[in-house]
PLY file of the C-alpha trace (Angstrom):
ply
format ascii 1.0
element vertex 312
property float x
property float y
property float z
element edge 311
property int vertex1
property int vertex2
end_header
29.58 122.85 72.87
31.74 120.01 72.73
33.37 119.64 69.22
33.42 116.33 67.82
36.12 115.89 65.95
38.46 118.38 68.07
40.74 115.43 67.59
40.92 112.72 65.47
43.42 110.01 63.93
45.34 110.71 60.39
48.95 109.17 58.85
50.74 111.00 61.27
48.88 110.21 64.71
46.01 112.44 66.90
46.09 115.75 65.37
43.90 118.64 66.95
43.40 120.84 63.59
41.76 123.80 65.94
45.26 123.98 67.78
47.33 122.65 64.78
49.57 120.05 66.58
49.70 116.03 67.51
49.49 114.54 70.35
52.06 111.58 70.59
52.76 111.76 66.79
53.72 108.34 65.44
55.54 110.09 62.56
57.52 113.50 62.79
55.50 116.78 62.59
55.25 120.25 63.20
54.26 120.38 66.27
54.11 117.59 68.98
52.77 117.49 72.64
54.78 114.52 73.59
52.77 112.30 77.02
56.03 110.79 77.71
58.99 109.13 77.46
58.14 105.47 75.89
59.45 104.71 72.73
55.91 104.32 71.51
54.72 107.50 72.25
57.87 109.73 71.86
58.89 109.90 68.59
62.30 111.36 67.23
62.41 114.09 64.08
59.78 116.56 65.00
60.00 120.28 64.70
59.00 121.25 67.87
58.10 119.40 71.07
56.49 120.11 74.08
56.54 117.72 77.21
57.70 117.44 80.66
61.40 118.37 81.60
61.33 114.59 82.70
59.98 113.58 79.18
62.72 115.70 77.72
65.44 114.22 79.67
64.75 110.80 78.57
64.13 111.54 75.08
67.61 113.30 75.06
69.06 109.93 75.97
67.14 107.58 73.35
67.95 110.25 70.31
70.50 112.86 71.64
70.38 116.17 68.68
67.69 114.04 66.53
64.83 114.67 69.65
63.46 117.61 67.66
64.74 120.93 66.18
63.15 122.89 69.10
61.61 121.79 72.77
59.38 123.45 75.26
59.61 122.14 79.07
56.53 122.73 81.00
55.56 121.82 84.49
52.46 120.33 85.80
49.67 122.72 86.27
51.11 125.71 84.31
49.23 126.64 81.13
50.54 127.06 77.41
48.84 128.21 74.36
49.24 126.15 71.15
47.55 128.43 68.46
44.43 129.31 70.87
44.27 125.99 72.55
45.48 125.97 76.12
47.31 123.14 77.40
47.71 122.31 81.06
49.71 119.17 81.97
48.34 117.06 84.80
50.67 113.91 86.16
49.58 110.69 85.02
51.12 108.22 87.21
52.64 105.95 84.77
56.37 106.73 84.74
58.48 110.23 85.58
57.48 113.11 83.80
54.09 111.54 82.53
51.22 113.66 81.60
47.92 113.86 81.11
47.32 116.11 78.41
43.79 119.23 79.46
43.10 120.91 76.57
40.41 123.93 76.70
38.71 125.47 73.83
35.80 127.41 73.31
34.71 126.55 77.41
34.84 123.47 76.46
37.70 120.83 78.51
38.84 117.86 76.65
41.47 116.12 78.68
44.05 113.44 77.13
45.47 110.85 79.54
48.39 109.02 77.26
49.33 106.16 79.13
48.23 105.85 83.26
48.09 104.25 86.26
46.57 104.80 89.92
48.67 101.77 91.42
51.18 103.14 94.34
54.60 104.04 92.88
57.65 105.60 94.53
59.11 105.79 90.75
57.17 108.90 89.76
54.47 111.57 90.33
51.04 110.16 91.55
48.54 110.42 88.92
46.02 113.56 89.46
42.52 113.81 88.60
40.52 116.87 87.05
37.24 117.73 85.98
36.74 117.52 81.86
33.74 117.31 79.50
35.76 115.40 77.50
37.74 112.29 78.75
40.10 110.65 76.11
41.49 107.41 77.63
43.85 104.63 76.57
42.03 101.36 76.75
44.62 99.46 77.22
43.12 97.48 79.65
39.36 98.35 79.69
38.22 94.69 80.15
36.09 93.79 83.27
38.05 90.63 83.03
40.94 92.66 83.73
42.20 93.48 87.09
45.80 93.98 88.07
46.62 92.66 91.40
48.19 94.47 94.54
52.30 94.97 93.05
53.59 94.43 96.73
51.88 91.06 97.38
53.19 90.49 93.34
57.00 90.91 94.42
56.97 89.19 97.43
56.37 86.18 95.21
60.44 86.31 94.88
61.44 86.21 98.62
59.81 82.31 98.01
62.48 81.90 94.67
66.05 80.44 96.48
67.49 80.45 92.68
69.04 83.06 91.07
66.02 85.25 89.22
66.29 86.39 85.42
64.11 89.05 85.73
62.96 90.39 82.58
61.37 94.05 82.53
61.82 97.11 80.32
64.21 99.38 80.62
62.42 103.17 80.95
59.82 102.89 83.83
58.97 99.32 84.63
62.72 98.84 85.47
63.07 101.17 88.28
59.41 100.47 89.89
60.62 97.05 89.88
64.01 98.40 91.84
62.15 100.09 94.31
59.76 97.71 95.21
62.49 94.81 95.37
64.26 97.01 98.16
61.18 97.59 99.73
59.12 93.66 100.20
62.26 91.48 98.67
64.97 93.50 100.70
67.32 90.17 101.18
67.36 89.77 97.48
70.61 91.99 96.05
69.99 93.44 92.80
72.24 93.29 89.48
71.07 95.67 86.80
71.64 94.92 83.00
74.47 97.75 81.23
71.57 99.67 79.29
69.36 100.25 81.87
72.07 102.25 84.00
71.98 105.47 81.91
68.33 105.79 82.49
68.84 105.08 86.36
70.79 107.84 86.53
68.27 110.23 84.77
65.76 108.91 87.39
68.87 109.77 90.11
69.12 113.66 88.55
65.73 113.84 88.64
65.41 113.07 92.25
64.05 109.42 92.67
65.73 107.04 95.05
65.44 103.67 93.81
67.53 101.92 96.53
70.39 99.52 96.43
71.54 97.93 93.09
74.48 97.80 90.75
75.98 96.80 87.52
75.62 92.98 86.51
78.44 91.01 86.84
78.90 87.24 85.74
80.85 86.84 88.73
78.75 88.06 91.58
75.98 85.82 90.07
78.15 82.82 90.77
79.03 83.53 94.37
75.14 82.76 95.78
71.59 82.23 95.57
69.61 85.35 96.20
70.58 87.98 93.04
67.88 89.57 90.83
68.90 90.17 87.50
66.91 92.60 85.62
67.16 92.33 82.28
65.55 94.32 79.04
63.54 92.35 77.26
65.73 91.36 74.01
68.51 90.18 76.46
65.74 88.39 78.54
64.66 86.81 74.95
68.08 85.91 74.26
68.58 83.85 77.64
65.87 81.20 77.03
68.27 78.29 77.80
69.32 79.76 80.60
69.65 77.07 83.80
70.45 77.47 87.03
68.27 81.07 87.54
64.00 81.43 87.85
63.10 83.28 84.46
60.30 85.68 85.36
58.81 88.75 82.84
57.04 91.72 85.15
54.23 92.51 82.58
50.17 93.09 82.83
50.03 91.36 80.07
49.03 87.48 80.41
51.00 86.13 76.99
54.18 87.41 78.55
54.30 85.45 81.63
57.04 83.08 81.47
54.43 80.27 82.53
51.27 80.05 84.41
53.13 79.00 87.73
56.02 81.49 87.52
54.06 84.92 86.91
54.83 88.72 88.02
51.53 90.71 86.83
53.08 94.50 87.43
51.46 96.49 85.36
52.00 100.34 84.54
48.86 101.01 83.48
45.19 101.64 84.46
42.76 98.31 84.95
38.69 98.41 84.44
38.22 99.47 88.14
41.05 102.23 87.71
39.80 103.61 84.29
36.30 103.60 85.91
37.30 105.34 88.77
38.99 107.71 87.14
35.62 108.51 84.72
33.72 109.11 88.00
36.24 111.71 89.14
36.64 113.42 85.89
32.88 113.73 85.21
32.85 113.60 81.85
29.88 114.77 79.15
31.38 111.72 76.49
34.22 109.02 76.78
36.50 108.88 73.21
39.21 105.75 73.51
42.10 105.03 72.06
45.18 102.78 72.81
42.87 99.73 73.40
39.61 98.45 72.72
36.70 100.88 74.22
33.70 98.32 73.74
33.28 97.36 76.90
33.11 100.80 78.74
30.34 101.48 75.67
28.49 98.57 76.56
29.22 99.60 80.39
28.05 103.13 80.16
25.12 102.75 77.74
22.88 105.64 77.66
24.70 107.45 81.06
28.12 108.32 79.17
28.30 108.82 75.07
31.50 106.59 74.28
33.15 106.98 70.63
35.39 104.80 69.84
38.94 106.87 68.34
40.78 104.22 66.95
0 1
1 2
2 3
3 4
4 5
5 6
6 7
7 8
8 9
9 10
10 11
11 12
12 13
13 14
14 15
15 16
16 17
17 18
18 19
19 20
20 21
21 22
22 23
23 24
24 25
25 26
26 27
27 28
28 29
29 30
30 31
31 32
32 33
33 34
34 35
35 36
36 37
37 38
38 39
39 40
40 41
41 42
42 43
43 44
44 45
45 46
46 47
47 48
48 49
49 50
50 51
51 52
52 53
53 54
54 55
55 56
56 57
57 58
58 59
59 60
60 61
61 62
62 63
63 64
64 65
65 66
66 67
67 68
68 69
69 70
70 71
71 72
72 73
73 74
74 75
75 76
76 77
77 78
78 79
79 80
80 81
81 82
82 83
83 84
84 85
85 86
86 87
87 88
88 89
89 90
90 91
91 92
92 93
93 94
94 95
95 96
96 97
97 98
98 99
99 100
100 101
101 102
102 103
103 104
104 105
105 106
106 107
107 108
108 109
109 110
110 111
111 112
112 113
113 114
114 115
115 116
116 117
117 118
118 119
119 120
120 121
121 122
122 123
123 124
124 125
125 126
126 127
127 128
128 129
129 130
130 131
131 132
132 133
133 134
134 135
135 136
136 137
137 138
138 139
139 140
140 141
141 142
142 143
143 144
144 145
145 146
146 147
147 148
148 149
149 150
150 151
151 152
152 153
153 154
154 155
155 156
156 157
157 158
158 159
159 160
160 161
161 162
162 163
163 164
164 165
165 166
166 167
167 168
168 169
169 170
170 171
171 172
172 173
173 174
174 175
175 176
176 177
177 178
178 179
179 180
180 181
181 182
182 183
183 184
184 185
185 186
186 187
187 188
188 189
189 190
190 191
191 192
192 193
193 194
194 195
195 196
196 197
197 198
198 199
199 200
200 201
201 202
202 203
203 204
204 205
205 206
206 207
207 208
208 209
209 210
210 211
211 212
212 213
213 214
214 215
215 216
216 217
217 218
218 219
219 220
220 221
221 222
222 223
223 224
224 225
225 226
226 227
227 228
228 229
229 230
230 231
231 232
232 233
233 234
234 235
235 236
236 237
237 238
238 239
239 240
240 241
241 242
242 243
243 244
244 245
245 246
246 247
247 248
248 249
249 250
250 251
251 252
252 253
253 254
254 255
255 256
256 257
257 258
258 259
259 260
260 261
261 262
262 263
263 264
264 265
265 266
266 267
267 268
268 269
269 270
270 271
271 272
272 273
273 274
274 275
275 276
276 277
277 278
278 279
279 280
280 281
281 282
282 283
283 284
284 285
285 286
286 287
287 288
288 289
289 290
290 291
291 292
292 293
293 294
294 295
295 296
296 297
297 298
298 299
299 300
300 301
301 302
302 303
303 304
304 305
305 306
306 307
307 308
308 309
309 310
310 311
């Protein structure tokens, strides 16, 4: 029998009481199963933290000794127990290391996706579907209005761009794809990468990803021609507004961070309606709880087929 408040929201985040730990705790706790490696779901200060040896690697970089007091890496596939809860993590697609998060208890599976996308990406691990009774998915972008458009059609946009291109992206995730895929469709282009973003390249480089030809920006080399991509973070991309001479472009799914509505890169690192549908008819799930996002639409969608709760 499914459980219905197996997990729920308090001060600290998603807390499963039955297994007595958080999922992506927004505050430090005693015991955190950490999704990955975004600053928005990987907090610093927590007791103990399991995750991905990806995840791990990258949270070692953003907080060195704060991380936690204690860590657990876990591959995908092999199963933990939190307290009698076992946890299973299953790659989500959305940058290295990601996970979704299967959590059985009592027969029953409840499965966790954190942040994911079915998109193509050299970057990472593809995204992986299982069976659950329970699906828990962000809602990021579970609009019907919402559909993210083919990424290698997107970047070709900048073999038509003869000016220098100010390339705004950020740095864990979006940054690499972006690397890859400009090698791949935009290959004349040569690509200068912003100081901050290098120590996470070379995590990605450890870990075994080949992002392809770049280097190190230099003020110089973006004075000798026409055809450099400058990828930025985005407070240096902010900081640049009166920037002339270069194309300022901002590789988002979001609309309100297009630089304009004839300049636009719509790359997006997560799952669109037709993804997060897709995915529901491959997970075959009993009930639908979202979170991240607003669920309305998929409870309008699904009706009487699929109960949908609404998490946050």
């Amino acid at each position: 029998m499914i459980i219905e408040d197996f997990v729920f929201f308090n001060e600290n985040g998603l807390y499963c009481k039955y297994g007595d730990f958080y999922l992506d705790p927004q505050q430090p706790v005693n015991n955190a199963v950490i999704t990955h490696a975004h600053a928005d779901h990987a907090k610093s200060g927590h007791k103990m933290v399991y995750a991905t040896q990806a995840t791990l690697e990258f949270m070692l970089l953003r907080y060195g000794k704060n991380m936690a007091d204690s860590t657990m890496a876990t591959g995908y596939h092999h199963p933990f127990n939190i307290n009698g809860v076992q946890i299973t993590f299953i790659p989500a697609g959305h940058i290295p290391g990601s996970a979704q998060v299967l959590m059985e208890y009592e027969g029953v599976r409840y499965l966790y996706t954190g942040d994911y996308k079915l998109q193509p990406d050299a970057t990472c691990e593809p995204v992986e579907f299982v069976k659950a009774d329970v699906l828990i998915t962000e809602s990021t972008f579970a609009d019907p209005k919402v559909l993210h458009p083919d990424p290698e059609q997107e970047i070709k946009k900048l073999n038509d761009i003869k000016l220098n291109i100010l390339l705004g992206a950020y740095a864990l995730g979006k940054s690499q794809r972006l690397i890859r895929l400009i090698n791949d469709f935009a290959p004349q282009k040569q690509i200068l990468v912003h100081h901050r973003i290098m120590p996470i390249i070379a995590v990605y480089q450890k870990l075994g990803f080949n992002l392809g030809n770049h280097q190190i920006y230099s003020r110089k080399l973006m004075k000798t021609q026409q055809e450099f991509v400058y990828i930025v973070p985005p407070f240096t991309f902010d900081s640049y507004i009166r920037a002339t001479g270069v194309k300022r472009l901002f590789a988002s799914g979001w609309k309100n961070l297009q630089v304009n509505a004839n300049d636009t890169l719509f790359i997006s690192d997560h799952a669109d309606w037709n993804d997060i549908i897709y995915t529901i008819s491959k997970t075959q799930p009993k009930q639908i709880w979202t979170l991240h996002g607003n669920g309305a639409h998929l409870k309008e969608y699904f009706k009487d087929e699929i109960f949908v709760k609404l998490l946050n």
